[in-house]
C-alpha positions, 0 to 999 in steps of 0.5 A, spaced: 118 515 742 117 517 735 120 515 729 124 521 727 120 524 721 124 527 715 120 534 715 124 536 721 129 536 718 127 540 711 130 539 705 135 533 701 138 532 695 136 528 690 139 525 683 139 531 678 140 536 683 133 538 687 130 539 693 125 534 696 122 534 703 118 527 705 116 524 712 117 517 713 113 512 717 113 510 725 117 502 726 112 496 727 112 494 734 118 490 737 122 492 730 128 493 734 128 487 738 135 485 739 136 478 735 131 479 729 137 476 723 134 483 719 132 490 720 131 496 717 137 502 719 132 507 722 133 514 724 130 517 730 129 524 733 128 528 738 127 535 741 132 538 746 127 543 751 130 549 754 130 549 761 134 555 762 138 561 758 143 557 754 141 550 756 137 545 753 137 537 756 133 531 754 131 528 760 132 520 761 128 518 755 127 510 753 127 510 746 127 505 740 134 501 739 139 505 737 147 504 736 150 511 734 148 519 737 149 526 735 145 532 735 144 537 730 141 543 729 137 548 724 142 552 720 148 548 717 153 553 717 151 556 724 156 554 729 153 550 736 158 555 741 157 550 747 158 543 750 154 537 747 154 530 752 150 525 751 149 518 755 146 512 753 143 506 756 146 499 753 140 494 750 143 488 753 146 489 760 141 495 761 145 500 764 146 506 763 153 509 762 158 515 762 156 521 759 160 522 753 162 528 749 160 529 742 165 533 737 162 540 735 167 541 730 164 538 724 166 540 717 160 542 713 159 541 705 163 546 702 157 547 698 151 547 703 144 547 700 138 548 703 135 542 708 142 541 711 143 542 718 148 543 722 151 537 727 155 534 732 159 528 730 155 522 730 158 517 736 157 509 736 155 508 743 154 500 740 146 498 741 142 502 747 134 503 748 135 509 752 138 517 752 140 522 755 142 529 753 144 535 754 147 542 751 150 548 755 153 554 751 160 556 752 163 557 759 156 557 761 154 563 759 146 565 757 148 566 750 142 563 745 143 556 742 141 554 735 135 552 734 132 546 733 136 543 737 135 535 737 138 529 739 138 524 733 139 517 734 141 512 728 139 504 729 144 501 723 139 495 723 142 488 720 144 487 713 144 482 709 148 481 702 142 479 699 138 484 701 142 489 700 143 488 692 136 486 691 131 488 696 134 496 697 127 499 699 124 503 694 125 511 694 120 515 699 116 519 694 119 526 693 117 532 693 121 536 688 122 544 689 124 549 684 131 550 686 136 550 680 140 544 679 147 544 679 150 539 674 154 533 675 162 534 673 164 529 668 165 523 670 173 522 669 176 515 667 180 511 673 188 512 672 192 505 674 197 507 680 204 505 681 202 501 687 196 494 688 189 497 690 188 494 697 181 490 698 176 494 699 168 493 702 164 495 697 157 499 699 152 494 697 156 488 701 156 494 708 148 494 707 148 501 704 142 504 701 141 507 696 135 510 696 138 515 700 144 518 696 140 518 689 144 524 687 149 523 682 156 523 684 161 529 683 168 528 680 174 532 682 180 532 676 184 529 680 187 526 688 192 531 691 193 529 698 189 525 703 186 528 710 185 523 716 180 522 720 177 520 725 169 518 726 168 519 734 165 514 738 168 508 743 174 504 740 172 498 744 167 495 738 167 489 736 169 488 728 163 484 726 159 491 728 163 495 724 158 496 717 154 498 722 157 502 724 159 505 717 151 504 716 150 509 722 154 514 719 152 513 712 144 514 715 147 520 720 150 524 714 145 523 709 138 523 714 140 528 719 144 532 716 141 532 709 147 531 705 147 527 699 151 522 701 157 519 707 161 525 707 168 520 707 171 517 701 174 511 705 173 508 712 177 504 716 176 500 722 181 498 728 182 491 724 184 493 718 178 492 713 177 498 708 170 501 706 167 504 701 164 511 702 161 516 697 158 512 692 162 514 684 167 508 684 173 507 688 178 509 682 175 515 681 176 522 684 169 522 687 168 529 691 167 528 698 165 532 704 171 531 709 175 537 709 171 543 708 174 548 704 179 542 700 175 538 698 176 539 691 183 536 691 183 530 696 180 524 698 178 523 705 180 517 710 176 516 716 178 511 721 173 508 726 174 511 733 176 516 738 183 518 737 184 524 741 188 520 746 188 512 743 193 511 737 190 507 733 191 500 731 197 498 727 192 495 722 189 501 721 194 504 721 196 500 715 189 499 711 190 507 711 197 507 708 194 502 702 188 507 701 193 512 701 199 510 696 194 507 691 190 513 692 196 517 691 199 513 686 194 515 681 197 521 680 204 519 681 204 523 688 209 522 693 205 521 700 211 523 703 212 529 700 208 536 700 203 540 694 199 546 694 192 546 694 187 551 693 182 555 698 176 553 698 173 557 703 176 563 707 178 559 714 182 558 719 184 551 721 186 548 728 193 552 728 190 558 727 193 558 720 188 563 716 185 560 708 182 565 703 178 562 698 182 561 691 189 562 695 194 556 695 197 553 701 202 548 703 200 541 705 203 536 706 200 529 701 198 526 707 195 531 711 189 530 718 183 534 717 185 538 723 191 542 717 185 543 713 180 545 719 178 547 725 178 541 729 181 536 733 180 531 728 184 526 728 185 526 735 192 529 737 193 520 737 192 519 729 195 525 728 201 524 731 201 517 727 201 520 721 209 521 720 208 514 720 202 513 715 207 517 710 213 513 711 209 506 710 204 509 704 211 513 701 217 508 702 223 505 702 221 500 708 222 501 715 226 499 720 229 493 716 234 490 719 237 482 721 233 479 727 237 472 727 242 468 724 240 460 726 244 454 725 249 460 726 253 464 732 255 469 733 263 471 736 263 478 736 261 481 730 262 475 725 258 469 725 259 462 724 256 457 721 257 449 718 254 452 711 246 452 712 243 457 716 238 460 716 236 468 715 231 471 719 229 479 719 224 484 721 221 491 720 217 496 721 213 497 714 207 492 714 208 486 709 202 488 706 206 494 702 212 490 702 213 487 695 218 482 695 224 481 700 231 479 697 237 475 701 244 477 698 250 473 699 256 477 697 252 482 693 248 477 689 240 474 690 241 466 693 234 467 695 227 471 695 220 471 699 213 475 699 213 481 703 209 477 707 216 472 709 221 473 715 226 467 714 230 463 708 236 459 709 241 458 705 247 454 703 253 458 703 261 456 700 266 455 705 269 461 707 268 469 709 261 472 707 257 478 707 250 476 708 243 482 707 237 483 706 234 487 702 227 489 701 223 492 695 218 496 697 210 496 693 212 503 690 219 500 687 224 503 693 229 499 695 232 498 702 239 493 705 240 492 712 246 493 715 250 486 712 253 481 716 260 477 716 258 469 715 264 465 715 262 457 713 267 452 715 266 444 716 273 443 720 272 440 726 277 442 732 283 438 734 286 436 741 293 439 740 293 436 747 289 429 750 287 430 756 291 428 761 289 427 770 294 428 774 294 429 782 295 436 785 295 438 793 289 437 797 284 433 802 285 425 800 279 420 802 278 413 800 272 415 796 275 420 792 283 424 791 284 431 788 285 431 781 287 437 775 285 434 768 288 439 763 288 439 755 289 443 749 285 444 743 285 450 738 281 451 731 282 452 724 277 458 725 274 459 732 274 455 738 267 456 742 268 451 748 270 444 750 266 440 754 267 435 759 263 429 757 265 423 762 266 422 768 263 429 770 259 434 765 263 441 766 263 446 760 270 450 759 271 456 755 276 457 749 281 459 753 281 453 758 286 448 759 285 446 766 281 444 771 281 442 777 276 436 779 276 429 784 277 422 781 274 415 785 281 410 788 281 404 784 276 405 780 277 405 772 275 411 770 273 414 762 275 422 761 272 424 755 272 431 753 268 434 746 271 441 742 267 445 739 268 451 734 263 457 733 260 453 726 258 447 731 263 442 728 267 439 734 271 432 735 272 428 741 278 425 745 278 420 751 283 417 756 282 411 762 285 413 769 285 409 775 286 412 781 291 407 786 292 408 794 298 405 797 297 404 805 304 406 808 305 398 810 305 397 802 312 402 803 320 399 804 321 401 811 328 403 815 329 407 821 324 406 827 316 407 825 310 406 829 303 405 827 298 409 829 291 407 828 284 414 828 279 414 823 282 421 821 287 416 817 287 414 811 285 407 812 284 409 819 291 407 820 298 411 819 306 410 821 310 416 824 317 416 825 322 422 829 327 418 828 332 422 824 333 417 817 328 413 817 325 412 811 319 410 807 320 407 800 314 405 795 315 403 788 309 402 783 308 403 775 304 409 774 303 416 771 302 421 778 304 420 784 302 425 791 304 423 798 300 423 803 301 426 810 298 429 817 300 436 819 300 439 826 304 445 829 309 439 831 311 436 825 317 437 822 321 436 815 322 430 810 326 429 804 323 426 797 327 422 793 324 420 786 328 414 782 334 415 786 333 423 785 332 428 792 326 432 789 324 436 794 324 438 801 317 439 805 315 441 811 309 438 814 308 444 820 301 447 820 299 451 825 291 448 824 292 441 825 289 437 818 289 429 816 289 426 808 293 431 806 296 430 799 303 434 799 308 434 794 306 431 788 310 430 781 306 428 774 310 424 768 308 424 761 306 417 760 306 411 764 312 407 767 316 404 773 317 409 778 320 409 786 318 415 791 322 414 797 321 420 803 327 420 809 326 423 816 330 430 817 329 429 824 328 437 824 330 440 832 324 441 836 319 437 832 322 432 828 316 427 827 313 425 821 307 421 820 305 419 813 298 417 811 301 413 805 302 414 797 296 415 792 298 414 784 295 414 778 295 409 772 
């Protein structure tokens, strides 16, 4: 393959305003071998042969390395009607990948000269050393093509700083035509804006060439508005690869279409890093050619990629709204805002919408090439993130709000705290235009952070707050979000009533009897829960105050218990019960009593009497008692004494029949001498009692 020679191209730009033509020399051997640490950016061309009526294809051609595509034909205002795709073979894994469109819908300078050329967006394929193309008019149809179609290829080569700055290759010679040159406009001073400038890359640090732009720049007065864009090509490159990328649209623009500089004023890539584009200074309003027809009162953005489907990243979506805001803050433009801008061209654009040179139309501040122009850029993806570029660019800040409180908990609405917690917060504007966050107690600043910060703790009074974030946007707007109720207390909760055990109804076994611990604890703000520490670990809500739980005979054990309130204040409260068995034998007997002996029985033995009167009586010092009995469908009725007291009548009678079983049980307030005895009442038909003995605690 040939090294693409200038004069097929016609005619450049040069400084001072003429018109020159030059050919350039075809690459050394081997100088697009991968891995050399330096190399020229190099543009190729190649023909386009027809082979039928409205067709023309460049077969599978092995060409030198190359990373960005398009196609270009001879008359820079001559549309290209028809469906342009390309593929290309990768350097590395050697093969060769889908077809891809090419976008034809490229703006042309508003001021075309001669030697320009109409083209297809350039598309970054990423390193390749083969294409394929081929052009087929609209519908397929034999309708005449362009001529002098082409197939350009771009190879950015590798750049470094110091090459760039001082090896820039000396100006081909030049040729100069007898064309009228145009003169530059003033160059304007460079107003502050009311907003940070962002980091920007410079042209001399992302490899430009000046030697291909010696035209001097052209000022506009000022920056109206800003159109979006995108550059076509994949969205899967990598970031180190993006000032090449830059590089290949710089050569692309200025080599095939012979404009005299990169037509974008800035680029963007999908990590957020901004590029310098048209040469003039950055603050300045330099004349671009991004948008045909508006040129003359905005400033072009272009973000690196395809976004007809993919949105772009948020750190684009973020380095465009720095770019905008600064760029706009210049002139005191709103970005959320609309203005009037003159036709510079008669057009329509994307929608449909008729422009008549040196008219007015309504565009909003930030508005996507497609407003201006007919064409799907930025892609139906950016262009619907656009609403979201005004806001972050315009302020206040978005999507504010309290994320957390720790060291905090929430019980409903409000939330508690010991005094110390910590406030974090979140939004939906980028930090790097967020000047400053404030955290408001109660109205006033107690504490302040970077747009970069999300948290702060902060100490609080005892009592009821009103806890915000506020947000000052780059632009000065102001945001608070929706205030919460922090109380601050350190009191910790209190047992109005220890814990207490006592037996209940259930089976009994040498191992463990039934039991009810129950308490009470109450806070002077929130009572969260109350937790049982010992000899089982249980959690209970607020609102609890009993539970029913089992306790080891003759074993001394510890109930301790913890109540905490919302704050994380709590306070502690222990008792020591230990649980007794007294065997039947232990009991004062009268009446005839038999003793039975089954593993069913507690102790494996029990007495069982029919003999109406016959009772048992124990007596032991204690603060709960359950008598233990065995039930049958045949058993009958018995008396409870308590301290002399009749207390109660029980039936033993159960249709299923059960051992253990505490029946009758009876709490007192504190530990003392008690007697519990039970008579026989010799109930008709089943009139036997048996008695598996007296379960106290102590």
């Amino acid at each position: 393959m040939r090294r693409r020679a200038w004069l097929t191209l016609g005619a450049v730009l040069i400084g001072g305003g003429g018109v020159v033509t030059y050919a350039t020399a075809s690459p050394s051997d081997g100088s697009g071998a991968p891995g050399q640490d330096r190399r020229p950016v190099e543009v190729y061309g190649l023909a386009l042969k027809g082979t039928a009526a409205g067709e023309r294809k460049l077969p599978r051609t092995e060409t030198e390395q190359f990373s960005l595509v398009g196609v270009s034909w001879t008359g820079a205002l001559k549309p290209l009607e028809g469906t342009a795709q390309v593929r290309a073979r990768g350097l590395e894994s050697g093969e060769w990948g889908a077809w891809q469109d090419l976008e034809l819908d490229a703006a042309p300078p508003e001021e075309v000269e001669a030697g320009m050329r109409g083209a297809s967006q350039p598309l970054w394929v990423g390193p390749s050393d083969g294409v394929e193309a081929r052009v087929v008019h609209e519908d397929g149809s034999t309708g005449a093509l362009p001529k002098g179609l082409e197939v350009n290829l771009v190879d950015p080569g590798v750049v470094t700083e110091a090459e760039t700055r001082l090896d820039a290759p000396e100006p081909a010679a030049f040729v100069m035509d007898e064309s009228p040159s145009p003169s530059p406009s003033p160059e304007p001073t460079a107003p502050p804006s009311t907003v940070p400038q962002p980091p920007v890359t410079s042209r001399a640090d992302w490899g430009a060439d000046e030697s291909k732009s010696p035209d001097p720049s052209e000022y506009n007065p000022d920056v109206k508005a800003v159109f979006v864009h995108h550059t076509d090509g994949a969205n899967d490159y990598d970031c180190a690869e993006s000032a090449s990328i830059v590089r290949g649209i710089y050569a692309y623009h200025t080599e095939v279409e012979g404009w005299n500089d990169i037509g974008y004023n800035f680029l963007v890539d999908k990590c957020g890093t901004v590029f310098e584009g048209r040469k003039g200074g950055i603050d300045r309003p330099v004349l671009g050619a991004h948008t045909y027809g508006f040129n003359r009162e905005s400033a072009g953005i272009a973000v690196l990629g395809t976004h007809v489907s993919g949105a772009a990243s948020t750190a684009a979506l973020t380095s465009v709204a720095r770019v905008t805001a600064w760029k706009l803050g210049q002139y005191g433009a709103d970005p959320a805002g609309t203005v009037q801008l003159t036709a510079g061209a008669t057009q329509r654009n994307y929608f449909s919408t008729q422009f008549t040179a040196g008219e007015q139309y309504t565009f909003r501040r930030v508005s996507g090439h497609r407003d201006g122009f007919n064409t799907q850029c930025p892609g139906d993806a950016l262009y619907a993130q656009l609403p979201t570029v005004r806001t972050w660019a315009a302020g206040p800040v978005d999507g504010l709000r309290i994320a957390s409180l720790t060291d905090a908990t929430a019980k409903g609405s409000t939330y508690y705290t010991k005094g110390t917690p910590v406030v974090r917060w979140a939004a939906t504007t980028p930090a790097a235009l967020i000047k400053r966050y404030d955290v408001l107690v109660d109205g006033q600043a107690v504490a302040a952070t970077s747009g970069a910060g999300y948290a702060k703790r902060i100490t609080l009074t005892p009592g009821s707050h009103a806890v915000t974030v506020r947000a000052t946007h780059q632009s000065g707007a102001v945001t608070t979000a929706t205030p919460l109720t922090v109380v601050a207390e350190t009191t910790a909760p209190v047992f109005t009533a220890a814990p207490t055990l006592g037996l209940r109804t259930g089976t009994v076994y040498t191992g463990s009897a039934p039991v009810t611990l129950s308490w009470k604890a109450t806070d002077d703000q929130a009572l969260r829960q109350v937790r049982l520490l010992t000899p089982q670990a249980a959690t209970f809500s607020a609102a609890a105050y009993l539970s029913n739980r089992t306790a080891r005979p003759g074993t001394a054990a510890g109930w301790s218990m913890r109540a905490y309130d919302y704050a994380g204040n709590y306070r502690d409260a222990a008792v020591t019960y230990t649980p007794v068995v007294l065997q039947e034998s232990a009991a004062v007997r009268t009446g005839s009593w038999s003793a039975r002996s089954s593993s069913s029985y507690l102790g494996g033995r029990s007495y069982s009497s029919a003999s109406k009167g016959a009772s048992l009586t124990w007596t032991f010092t204690g603060r709960s008692a359950a008598w233990v009995v065995s039930r049958a469908s045949s058993s009958g009725q018995a008396y409870v004494y308590v301290d002399g007291v009749k207390a109660a009548t029980v039936d033993l009678r159960s249709s299923a029949t059960s051992y253990r079983q505490a029946i009758w049980t009876r709490t007192w307030s504190a530990n003392a001498r008690h007697t519990v005895k039970i008579v026989v009442v010799g109930t008709s038909g089943r009139p036997t009692v048996t008695t598996d003995g007296l379960v106290y605690i102590r």
